[in-house]
Backbone bond lengths (Angstrom), bond angles and torsions (degrees), N, CA, C in turn:
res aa  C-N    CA-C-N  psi(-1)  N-CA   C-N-CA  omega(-1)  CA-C   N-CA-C  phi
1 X - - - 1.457 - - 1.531 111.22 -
2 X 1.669 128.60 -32.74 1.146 119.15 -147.53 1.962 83.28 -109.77
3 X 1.344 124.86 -8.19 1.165 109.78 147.47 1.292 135.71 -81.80
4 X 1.340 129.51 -13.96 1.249 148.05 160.43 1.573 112.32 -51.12
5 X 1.244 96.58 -66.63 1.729 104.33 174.92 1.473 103.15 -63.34
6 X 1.285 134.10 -39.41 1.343 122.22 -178.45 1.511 109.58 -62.14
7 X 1.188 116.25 -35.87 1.807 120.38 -169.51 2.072 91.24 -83.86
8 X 1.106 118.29 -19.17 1.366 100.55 175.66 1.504 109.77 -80.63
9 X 1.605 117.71 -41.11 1.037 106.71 -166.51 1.896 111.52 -83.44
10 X 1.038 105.09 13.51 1.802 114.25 169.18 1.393 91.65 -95.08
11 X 0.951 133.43 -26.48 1.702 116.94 -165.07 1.269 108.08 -88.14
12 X 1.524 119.25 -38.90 1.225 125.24 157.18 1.569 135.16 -63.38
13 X 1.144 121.63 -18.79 1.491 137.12 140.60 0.955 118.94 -37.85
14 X 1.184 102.37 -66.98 1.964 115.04 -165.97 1.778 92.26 -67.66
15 X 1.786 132.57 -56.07 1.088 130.00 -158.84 1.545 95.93 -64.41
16 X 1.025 140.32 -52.46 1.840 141.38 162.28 1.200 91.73 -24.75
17 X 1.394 117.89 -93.20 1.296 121.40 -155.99 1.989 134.74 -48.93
18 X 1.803 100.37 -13.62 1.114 125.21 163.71 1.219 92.39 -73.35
19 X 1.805 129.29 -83.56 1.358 108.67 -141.34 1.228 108.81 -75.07
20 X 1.874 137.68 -9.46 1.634 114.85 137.34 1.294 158.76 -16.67
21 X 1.151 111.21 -53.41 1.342 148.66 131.00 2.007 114.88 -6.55
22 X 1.556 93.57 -81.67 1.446 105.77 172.41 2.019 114.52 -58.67
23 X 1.529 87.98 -56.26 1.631 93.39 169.31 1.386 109.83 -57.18
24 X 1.139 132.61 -4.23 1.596 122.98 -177.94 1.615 86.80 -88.97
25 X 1.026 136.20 -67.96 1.427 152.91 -142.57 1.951 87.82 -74.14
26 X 0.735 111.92 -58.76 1.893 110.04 -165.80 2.083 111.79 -79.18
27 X 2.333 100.32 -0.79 1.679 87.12 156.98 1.555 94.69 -95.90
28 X 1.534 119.61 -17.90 1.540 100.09 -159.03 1.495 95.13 -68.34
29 X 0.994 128.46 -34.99 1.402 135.71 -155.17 2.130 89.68 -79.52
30 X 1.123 122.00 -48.70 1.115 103.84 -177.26 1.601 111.26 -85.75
31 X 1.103 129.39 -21.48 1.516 128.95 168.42 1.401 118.73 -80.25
32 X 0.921 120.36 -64.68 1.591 121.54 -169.20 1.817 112.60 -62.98
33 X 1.444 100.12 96.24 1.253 112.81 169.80 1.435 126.60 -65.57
34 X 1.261 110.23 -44.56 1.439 115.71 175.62 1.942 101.22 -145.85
35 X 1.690 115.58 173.64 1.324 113.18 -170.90 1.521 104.36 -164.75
36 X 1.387 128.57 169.94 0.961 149.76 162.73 1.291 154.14 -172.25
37 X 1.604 126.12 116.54 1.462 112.44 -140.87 1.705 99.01 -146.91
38 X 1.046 104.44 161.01 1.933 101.12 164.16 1.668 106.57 -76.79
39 X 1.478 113.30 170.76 0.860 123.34 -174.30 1.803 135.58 -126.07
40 X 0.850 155.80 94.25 1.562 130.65 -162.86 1.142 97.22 -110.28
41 X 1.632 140.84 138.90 1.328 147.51 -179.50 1.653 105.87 -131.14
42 X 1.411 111.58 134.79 1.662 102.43 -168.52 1.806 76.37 -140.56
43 X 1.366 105.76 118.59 1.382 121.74 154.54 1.251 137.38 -112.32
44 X 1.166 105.26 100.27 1.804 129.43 168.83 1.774 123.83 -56.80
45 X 1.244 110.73 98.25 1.554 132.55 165.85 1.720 97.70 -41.96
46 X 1.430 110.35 153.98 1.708 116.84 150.96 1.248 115.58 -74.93
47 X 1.646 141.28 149.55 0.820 117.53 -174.98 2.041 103.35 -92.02
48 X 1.506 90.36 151.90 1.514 93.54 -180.00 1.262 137.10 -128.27
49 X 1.007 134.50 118.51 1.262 142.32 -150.36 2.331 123.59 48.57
50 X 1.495 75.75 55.28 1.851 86.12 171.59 1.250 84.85 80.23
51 X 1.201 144.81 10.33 1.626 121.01 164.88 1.633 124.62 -90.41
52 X 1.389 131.62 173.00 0.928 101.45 174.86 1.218 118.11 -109.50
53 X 1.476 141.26 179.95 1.390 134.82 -168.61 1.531 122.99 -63.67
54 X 1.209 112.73 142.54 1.214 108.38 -162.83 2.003 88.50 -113.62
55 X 1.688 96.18 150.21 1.673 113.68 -174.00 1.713 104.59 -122.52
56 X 1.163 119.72 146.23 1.044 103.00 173.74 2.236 97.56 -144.70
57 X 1.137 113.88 115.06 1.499 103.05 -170.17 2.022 108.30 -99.31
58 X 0.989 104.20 158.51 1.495 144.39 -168.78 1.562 120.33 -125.21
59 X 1.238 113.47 142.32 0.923 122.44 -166.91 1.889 127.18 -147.78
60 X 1.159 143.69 100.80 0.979 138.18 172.45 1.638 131.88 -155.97
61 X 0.961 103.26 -122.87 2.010 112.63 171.74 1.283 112.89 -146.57
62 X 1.388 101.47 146.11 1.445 110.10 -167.71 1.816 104.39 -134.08
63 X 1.327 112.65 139.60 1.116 123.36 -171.34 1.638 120.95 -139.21
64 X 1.113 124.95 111.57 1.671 123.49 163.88 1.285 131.56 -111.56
65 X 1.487 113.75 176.42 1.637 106.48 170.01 1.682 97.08 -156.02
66 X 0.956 123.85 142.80 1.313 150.42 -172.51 1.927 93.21 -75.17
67 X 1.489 123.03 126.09 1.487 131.18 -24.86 1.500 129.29 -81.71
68 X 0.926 132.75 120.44 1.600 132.49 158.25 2.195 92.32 82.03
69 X 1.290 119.95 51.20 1.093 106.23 147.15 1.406 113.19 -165.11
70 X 1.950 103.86 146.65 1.440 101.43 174.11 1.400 111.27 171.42
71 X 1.201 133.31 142.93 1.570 153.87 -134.29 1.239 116.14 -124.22
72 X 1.743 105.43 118.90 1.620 104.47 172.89 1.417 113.90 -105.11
73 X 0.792 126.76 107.89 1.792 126.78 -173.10 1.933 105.25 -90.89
74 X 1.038 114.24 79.29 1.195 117.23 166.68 1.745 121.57 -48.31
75 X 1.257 116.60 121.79 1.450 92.13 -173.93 2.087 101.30 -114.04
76 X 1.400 82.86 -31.63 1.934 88.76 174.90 1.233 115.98 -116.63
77 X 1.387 109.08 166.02 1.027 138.78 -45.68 1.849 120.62 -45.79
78 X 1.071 116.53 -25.73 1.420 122.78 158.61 1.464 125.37 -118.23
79 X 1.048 105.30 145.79 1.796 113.96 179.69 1.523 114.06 -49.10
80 X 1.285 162.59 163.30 0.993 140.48 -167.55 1.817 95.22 155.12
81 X 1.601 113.81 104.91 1.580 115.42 165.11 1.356 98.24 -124.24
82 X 1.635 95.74 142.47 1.403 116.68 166.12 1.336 112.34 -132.70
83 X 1.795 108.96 120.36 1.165 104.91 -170.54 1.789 117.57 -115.96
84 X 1.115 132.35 168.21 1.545 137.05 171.57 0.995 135.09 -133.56
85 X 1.779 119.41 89.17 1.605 106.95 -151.71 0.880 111.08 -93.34
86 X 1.428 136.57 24.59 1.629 138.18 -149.94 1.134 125.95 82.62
87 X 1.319 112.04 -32.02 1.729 124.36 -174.99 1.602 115.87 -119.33
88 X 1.098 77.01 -34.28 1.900 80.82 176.21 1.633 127.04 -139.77
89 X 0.964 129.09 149.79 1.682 123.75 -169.41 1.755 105.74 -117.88
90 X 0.948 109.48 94.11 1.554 135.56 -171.56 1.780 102.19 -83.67
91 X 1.602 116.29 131.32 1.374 132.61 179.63 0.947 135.78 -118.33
92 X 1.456 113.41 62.02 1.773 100.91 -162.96 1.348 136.75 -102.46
93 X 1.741 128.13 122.62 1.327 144.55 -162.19 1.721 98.97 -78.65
94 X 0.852 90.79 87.12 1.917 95.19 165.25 2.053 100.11 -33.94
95 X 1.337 72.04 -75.99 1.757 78.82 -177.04 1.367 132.95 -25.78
96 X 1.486 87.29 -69.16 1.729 99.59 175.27 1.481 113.51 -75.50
97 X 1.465 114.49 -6.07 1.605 108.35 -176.41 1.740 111.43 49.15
98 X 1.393 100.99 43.98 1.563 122.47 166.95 1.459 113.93 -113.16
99 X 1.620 115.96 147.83 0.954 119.32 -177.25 1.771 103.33 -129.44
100 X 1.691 124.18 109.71 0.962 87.17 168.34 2.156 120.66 -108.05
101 X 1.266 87.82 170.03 1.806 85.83 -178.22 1.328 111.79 -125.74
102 X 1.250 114.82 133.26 1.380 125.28 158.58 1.310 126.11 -137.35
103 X 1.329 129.87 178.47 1.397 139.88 -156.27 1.871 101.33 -86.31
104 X 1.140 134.08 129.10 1.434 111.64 178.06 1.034 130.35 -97.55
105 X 1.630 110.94 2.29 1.772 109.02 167.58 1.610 98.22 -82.76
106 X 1.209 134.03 25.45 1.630 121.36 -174.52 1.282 88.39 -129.65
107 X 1.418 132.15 -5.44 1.648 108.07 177.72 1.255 112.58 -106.57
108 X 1.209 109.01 -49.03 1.709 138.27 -161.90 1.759 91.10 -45.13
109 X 1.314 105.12 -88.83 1.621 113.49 -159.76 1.589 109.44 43.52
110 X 1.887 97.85 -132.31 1.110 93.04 175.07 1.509 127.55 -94.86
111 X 1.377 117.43 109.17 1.310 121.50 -151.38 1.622 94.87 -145.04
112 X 1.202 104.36 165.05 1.836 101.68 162.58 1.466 112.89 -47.21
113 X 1.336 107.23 -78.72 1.565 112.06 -176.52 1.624 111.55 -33.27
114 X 1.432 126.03 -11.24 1.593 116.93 -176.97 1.609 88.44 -78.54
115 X 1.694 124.05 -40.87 1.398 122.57 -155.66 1.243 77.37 -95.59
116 X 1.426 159.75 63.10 1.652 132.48 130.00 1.357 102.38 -126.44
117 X 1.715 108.32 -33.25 1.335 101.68 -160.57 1.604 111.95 -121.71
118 X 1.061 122.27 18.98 1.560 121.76 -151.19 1.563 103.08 -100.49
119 X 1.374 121.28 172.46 1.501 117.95 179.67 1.613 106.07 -51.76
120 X 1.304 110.84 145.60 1.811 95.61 158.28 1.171 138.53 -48.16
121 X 0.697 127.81 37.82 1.996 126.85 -146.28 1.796 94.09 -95.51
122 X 0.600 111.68 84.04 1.929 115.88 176.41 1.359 108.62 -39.02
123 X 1.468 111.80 -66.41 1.587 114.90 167.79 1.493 128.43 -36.39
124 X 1.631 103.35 -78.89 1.622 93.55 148.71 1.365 133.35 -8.05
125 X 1.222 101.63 -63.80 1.375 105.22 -167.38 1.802 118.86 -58.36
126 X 2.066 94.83 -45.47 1.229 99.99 172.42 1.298 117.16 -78.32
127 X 1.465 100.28 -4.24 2.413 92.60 176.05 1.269 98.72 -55.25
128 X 1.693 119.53 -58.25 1.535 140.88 -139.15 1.373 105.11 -87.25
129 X 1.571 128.65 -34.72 1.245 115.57 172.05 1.981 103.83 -145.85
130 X 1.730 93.53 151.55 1.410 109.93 -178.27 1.579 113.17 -87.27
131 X 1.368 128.68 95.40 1.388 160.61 160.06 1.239 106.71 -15.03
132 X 1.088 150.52 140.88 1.537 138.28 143.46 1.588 95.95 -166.88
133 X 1.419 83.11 131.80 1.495 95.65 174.77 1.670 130.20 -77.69
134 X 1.481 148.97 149.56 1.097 129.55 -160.61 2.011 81.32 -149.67
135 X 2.039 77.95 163.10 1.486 88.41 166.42 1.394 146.36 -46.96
136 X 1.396 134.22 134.39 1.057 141.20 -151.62 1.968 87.07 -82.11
137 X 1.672 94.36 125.87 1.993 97.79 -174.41 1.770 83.74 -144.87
138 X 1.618 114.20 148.14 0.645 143.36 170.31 1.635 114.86 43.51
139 X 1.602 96.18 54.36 1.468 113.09 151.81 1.871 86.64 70.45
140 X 1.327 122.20 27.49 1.535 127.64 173.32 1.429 112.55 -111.25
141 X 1.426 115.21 167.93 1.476 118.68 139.79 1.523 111.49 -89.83
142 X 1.420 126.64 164.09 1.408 124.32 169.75 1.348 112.30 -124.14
143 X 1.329 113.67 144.46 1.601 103.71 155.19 1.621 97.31 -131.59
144 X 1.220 114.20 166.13 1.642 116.28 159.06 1.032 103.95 -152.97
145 X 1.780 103.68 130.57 1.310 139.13 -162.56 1.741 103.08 -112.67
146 X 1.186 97.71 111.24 1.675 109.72 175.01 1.414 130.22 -100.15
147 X 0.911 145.36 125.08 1.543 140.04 -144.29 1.538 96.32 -81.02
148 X 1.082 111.62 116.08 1.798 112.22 172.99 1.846 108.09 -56.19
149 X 1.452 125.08 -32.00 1.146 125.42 179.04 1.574 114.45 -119.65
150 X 1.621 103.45 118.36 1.591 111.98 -164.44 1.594 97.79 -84.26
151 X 1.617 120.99 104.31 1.382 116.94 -153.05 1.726 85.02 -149.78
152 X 1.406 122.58 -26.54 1.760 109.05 -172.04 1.834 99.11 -124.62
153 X 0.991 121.96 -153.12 1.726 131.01 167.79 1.340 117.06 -91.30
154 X 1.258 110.61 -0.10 1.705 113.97 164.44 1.430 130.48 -63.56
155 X 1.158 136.18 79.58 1.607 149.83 151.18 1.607 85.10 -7.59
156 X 1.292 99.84 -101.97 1.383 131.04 -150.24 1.501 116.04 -163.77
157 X 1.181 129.28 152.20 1.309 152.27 175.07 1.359 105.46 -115.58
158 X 1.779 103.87 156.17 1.204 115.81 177.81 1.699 90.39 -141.92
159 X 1.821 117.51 132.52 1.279 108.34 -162.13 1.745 76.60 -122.26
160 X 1.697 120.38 121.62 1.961 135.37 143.57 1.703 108.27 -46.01
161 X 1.231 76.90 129.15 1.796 75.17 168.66 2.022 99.17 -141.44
162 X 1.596 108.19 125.80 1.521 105.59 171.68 1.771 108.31 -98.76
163 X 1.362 119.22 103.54 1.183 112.72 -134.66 1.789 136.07 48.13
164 X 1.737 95.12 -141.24 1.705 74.72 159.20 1.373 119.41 -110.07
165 X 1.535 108.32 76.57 1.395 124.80 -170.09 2.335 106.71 -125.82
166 X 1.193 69.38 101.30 2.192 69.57 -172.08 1.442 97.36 -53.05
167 X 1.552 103.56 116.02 1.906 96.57 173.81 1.968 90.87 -122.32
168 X 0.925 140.39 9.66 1.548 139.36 169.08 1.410 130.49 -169.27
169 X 1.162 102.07 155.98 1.847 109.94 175.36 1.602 110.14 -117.03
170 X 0.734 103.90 128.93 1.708 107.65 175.37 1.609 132.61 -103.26
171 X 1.257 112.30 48.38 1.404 105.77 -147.74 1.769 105.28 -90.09
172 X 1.386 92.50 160.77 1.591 101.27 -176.79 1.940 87.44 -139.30
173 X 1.646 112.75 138.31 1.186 150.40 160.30 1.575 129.86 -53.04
174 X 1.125 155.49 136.98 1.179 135.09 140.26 1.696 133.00 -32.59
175 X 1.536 100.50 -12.43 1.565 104.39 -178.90 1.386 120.08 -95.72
176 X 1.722 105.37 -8.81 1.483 126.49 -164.60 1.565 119.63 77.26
177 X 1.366 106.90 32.28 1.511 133.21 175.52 1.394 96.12 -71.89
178 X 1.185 115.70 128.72 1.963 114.09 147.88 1.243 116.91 -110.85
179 X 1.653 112.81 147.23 1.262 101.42 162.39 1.605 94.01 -156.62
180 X 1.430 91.07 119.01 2.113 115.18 167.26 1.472 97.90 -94.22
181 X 1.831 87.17 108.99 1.569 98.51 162.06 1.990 95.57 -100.29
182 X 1.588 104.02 133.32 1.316 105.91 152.57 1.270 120.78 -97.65
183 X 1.734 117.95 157.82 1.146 120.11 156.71 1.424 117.25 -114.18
184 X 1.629 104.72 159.27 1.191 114.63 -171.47 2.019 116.98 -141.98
185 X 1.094 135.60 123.08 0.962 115.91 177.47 1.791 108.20 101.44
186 X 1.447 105.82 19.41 1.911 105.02 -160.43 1.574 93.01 -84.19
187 X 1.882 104.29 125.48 0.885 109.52 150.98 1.700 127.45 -112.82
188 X 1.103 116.80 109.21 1.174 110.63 171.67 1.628 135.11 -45.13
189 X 1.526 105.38 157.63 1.688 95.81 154.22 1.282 85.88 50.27
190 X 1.312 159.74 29.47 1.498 125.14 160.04 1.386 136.57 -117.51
191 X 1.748 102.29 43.53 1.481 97.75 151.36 1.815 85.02 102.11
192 X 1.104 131.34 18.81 1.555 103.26 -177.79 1.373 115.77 -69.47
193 X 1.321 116.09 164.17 1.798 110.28 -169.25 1.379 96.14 -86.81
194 X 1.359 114.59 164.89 1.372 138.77 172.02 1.662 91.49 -69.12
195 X 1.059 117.03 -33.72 1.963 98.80 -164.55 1.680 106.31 -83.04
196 X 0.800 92.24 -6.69 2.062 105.49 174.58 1.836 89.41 -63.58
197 X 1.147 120.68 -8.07 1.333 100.44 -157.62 1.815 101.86 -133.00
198 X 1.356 99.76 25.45 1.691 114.98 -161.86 1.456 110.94 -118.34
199 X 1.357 126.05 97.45 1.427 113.25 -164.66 1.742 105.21 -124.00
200 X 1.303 114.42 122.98 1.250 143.49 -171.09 1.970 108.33 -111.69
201 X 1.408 92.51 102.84 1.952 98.64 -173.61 1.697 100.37 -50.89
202 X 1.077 128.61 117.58 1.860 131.67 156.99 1.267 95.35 -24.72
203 X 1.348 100.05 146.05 1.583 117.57 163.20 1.471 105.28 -63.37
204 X 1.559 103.06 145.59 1.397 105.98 -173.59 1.770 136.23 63.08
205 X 1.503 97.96 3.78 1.513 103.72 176.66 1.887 101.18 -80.67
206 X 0.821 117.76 178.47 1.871 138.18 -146.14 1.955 81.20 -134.17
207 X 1.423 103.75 78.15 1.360 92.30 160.26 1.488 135.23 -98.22
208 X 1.352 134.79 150.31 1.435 126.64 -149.96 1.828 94.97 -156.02
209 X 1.646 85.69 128.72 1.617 87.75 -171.20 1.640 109.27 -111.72
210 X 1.262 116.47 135.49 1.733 126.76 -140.88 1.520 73.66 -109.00
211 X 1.207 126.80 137.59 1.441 132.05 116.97 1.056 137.00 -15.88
């Protein structure tokens, strides 16, 4: 009997601790108006032909604001901003002194940026992707959010939560690409400026507008 009750009350642990998890993800999504944090992103290749996977990591700051805008300023190993002003999703290659542009209701959908930066709309959220909570790994909560409509290169995501504090993204590709961006340093609610979110092509950049 007193193992019985012990194996119930683990199952019920773990089932708490799943639907935490989700409840972490649906206040950030209704609280967190705006945010800002450093970033580390480590993206993992498939491996191909008997090789083994190749990683390549990133590094910068990341910034949003509640609805539909917000900025990754890559600073390592290459320069690299990507911006979202509401209307348009701007790409710019330091390097190449390229800019690219596109429309941002045609990229975004279901994408990360819908789960960091998008209106609160809870529903929404659950029209566009199927929720399920998963085991608590690496000192996280998990959820992974799957796009109900297979329409971009998004597999699936897996969103960390330290409490209800966003500390990762877990995303996987249609190609079997990964890439875990962490965060570090998230401050909420704190005031980011509207011009964090204002992107003007450099003089002389080669701009090119993508479909």
């Amino acid at each position: 009997m007193k193992k019985l009750f012990a194996a119930f009350a683990l199952t019920a642990l773990a089932a708490a601790a799943h639907a935490g998890a989700i409840e972490s993800l649906e206040n950030f999504i209704r609280t967190a108006k705006s945010g800002h944090a450093d970033f580390t992103q480590v993206i993992t290749a498939p491996p191909k032909n008997g090789e083994a996977s190749r990683t390549k990591t990133s590094t910068g700051t990341f910034d949003f604001q509640r609805p539909n805008r917000f900025r990754f300023e890559y600073r390592k190993p290459f320069e690299q901003t990507i911006v979202a002003d509401g209307q348009t999703l701007w790409l710019h290659d330091k390097d190449l002194n390229q800019v690219t542009q596109r429309k941002q209701a045609k990229v975004l959908g279901s994408t990360p940026a819908a789960l960091i930066a998008a209106s609160p709309d809870l529903e929404t959220l659950k029209k566009d992707f199927d929720l399920q909570a998963l085991p608590d790994r690496d000192g996280m909560q998990w959820v992974q959010a799957t796009p109900r409509v297979k329409e971009g290169q998004l597999a699936n995501m897996k969103v960390g939560f330290r409490g209800d504090q966003l500390a990762a993204l877990d995303i996987l590709d249609s190609f079997g690409q990964r890439s875990l961006i962490t965060f570090s340093g998230m401050q909420v609610n704190a005031g980011v400026s509207a011009d964090a979110f204002r992107f003007q092509p450099p003089k002389g950049a080669d701009v090119v507008q993508s479909p």
